[in-house]
Structure formats: C-alpha cells, structure tokens
N, C-alpha and C positions, 0 to 999 in steps of 0.2 A: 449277780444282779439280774434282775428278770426285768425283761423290756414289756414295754408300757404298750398296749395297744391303742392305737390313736383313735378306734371307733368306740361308739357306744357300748354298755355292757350288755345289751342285747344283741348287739350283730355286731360282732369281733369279726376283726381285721374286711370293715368296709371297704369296696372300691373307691378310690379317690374321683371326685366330678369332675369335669374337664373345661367343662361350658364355659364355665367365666375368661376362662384363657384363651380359649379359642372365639369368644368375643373381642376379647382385646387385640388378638393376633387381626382377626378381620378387621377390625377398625384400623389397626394401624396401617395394615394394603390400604381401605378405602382414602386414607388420606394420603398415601404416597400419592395412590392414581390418582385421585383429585388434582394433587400438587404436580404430575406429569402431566394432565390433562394442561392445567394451564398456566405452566410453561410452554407446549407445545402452542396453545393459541395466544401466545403473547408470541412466539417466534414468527408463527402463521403472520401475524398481523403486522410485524417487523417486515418478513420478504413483502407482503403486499406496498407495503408503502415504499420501499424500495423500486422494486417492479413498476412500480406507477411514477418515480422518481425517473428510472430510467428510461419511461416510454414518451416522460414531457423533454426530457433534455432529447432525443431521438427527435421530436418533434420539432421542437426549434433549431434544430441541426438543418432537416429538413428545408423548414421554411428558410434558415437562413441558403443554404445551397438554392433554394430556390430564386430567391430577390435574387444573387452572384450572379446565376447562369442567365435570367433576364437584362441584367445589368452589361454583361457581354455582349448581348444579344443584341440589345440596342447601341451600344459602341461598334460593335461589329458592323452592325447599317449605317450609322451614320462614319464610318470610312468609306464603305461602301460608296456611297454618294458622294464625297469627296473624291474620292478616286473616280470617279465618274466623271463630277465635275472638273478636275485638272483635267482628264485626258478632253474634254468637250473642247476647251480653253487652248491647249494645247494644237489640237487640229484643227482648231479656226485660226490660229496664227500661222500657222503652217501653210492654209490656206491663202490666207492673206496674199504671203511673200513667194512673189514672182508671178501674181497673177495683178488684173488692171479690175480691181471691184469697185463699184459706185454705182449708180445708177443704169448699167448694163447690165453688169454679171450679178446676178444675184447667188449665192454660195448658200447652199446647206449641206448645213453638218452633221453626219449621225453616227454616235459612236458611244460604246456599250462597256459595261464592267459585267460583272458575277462575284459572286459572294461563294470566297476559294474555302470555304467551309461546308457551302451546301450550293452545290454549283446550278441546282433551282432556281434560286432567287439570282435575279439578273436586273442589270437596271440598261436603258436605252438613252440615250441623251438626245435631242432633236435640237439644232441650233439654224434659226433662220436668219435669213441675211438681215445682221445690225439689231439684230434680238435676243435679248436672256434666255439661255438655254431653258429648254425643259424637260423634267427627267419625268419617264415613266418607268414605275417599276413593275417587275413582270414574274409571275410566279405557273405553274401549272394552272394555277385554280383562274388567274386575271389573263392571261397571255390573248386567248381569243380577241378580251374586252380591252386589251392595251391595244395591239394592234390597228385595231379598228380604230382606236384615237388617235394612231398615231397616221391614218392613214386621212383620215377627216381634216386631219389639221396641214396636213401636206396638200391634200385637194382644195383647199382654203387658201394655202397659199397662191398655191399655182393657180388656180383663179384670178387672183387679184392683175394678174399681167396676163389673163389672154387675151385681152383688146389692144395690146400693145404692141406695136411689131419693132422695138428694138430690143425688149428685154429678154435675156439668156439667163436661166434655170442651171447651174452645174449643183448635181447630187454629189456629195462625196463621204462615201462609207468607210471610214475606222475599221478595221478586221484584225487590229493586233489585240483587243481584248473581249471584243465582241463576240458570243459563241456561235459555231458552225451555223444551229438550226437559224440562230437570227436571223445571222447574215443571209441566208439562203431566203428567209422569207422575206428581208428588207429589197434585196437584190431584183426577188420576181414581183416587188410593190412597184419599184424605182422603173424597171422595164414598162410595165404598165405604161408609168407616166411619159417613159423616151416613145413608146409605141402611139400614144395619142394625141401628144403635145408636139409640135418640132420645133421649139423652143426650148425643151427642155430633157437634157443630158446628164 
C-alpha cells in the first residue's frame, strides 16, 4: 500500500505550519498570567485591608492603655492628697493633746506627703491655728511659685498678732513623710520667722 502524501501534488511532502499552535500555546500563558496577575492583586488587596485592620485595632489598644494610665494617674493624686490630708489631721490632734491652745497659743501645722511613684510631685499641707488645712502641691516646675505662697500666707498670719503682746506663734513641722529638701527649706523659712518675731517659735 503506498502512503498518501499529505501536500499538494505540486510540493510533496510540505513542511507542516506551526503558527496556529503556537498562537494558541501563547494565548493560553497570556490567560494563565492574566489569571496570576489577579489573583495576586486580590491577595495584595486581602493583606492591605488586613494590615489596616490590624493598625485600627493597635490603635485603640493604644488609646485605650492611654485613658487606663491617665485614670491611674488621677487616682494616684487624689490618694496622694488624702494621705496628706490624714497626716495634716493627724498632727493637729497630736498637737492638740498636752498643749493649753486657745487664744494664746496659736499652733501651725505643716506636714507633707510625695507621690511613692514619682517622688517629684509632693504635696505640703499648711494648717493654721482653728483653720482648714491647705494643701499646696509642689512639682520641679511650681516649687519656687509654691513656696513663695506658702511663705505669703505664713507672713499674713503672723501679722495678724504682732500688735499683740500675749499671743504665742508654735511652728510645728511633720518630717515623718515630708522630703529632706522640704523640710530643709521650710525649716530655714520657720528660722526667719523665730529670728524676727519673739513671739514666735
């Protein structure tokens, strides 16, 4: 049996074409890559929103750690001043008992806390004889400007009795939680006063 030549009877046994096949071949990559391309920007677009999911929840984390530590912060003060206030309280009664006060002895009382977390902030308590404590609180930045009011309102007092000659002035300074520099500088305030008053100790 004789085999059939597949070309023309003019040009036996022609090269077969390719082209069409190898369009087809190319078309089929460009649609794989097409179809990797995106996939690729649908994952792309999946971590973004992710990523942006995890940068809000990071955020409110944040702010809520923030409100917490504020919220501390002002508990933390207001013991602070309570603890201030008892010891005020405390060492005017102490005062008090075994001494003859009334219209002789006039007693003041000055007695201090700190904040055992940042031992900066400090508070002072000033209690004059048969008067509501008042607290001033004292940081690096006010201490100068505390001071000074605390000294204003002490020379106000003592004022008020130097045309007086039976009234007696006793200072008495707290040092069990009051810190060093205070004490030190309430101490060379208090001298002042024993130095120019003689009424007052």
């Amino acid at each position: 049996m004789r085999r059939r030549n597949p070309g023309p009877s003019s040009l036996p046994n022609a090269p077969i074409d390719l082209t069409p096949l190898l369009d087809v071949i190319f078309i089929f990559l460009f649609v794989v890559m097409i179809g990797y391309a995106l996939a690729a920007e649908k994952a792309g677009a999946a971590a973004a929103e992710e990523v942006a999911a995890a940068r809000a929840e990071t955020a409110r984390a944040e702010e809520a750690l923030r409100l917490a530590e504020e919220e501390l912060a002002k508990d933390r003060q207001e013991i602070v001043e309570k603890e201030a206030l008892a010891a005020a309280y405390e060492d005017r009664i102490r005062d008090y008992e075994g001494q003859v006060i009334g219209e002789v002895v006039k007693i003041v009382t000055i007695s201090g806390s700190y904040d055992r977390e940042d031992s900066k902030k400090r508070e002072v308590t000033v209690m004059l004889n048969g008067s509501a404590p008042v607290i001033f609180s004292i940081t690096p930045d006010t201490m100068d400007g505390s001071f000074s009011r605390i000294r204003r309102m002490l020379e106000d007092y003592i004022g008020m009795f130097a045309e007086s000659d039976r009234t007696v002035i006793v200072f008495s300074v707290n040092s069990r939680n009051i810190q060093h520099r205070d004490k030190l500088r309430l101490d060379a305030m208090i001298d002042e006063f024993t130095e120019a008053y003689s009424f007052v100790y």
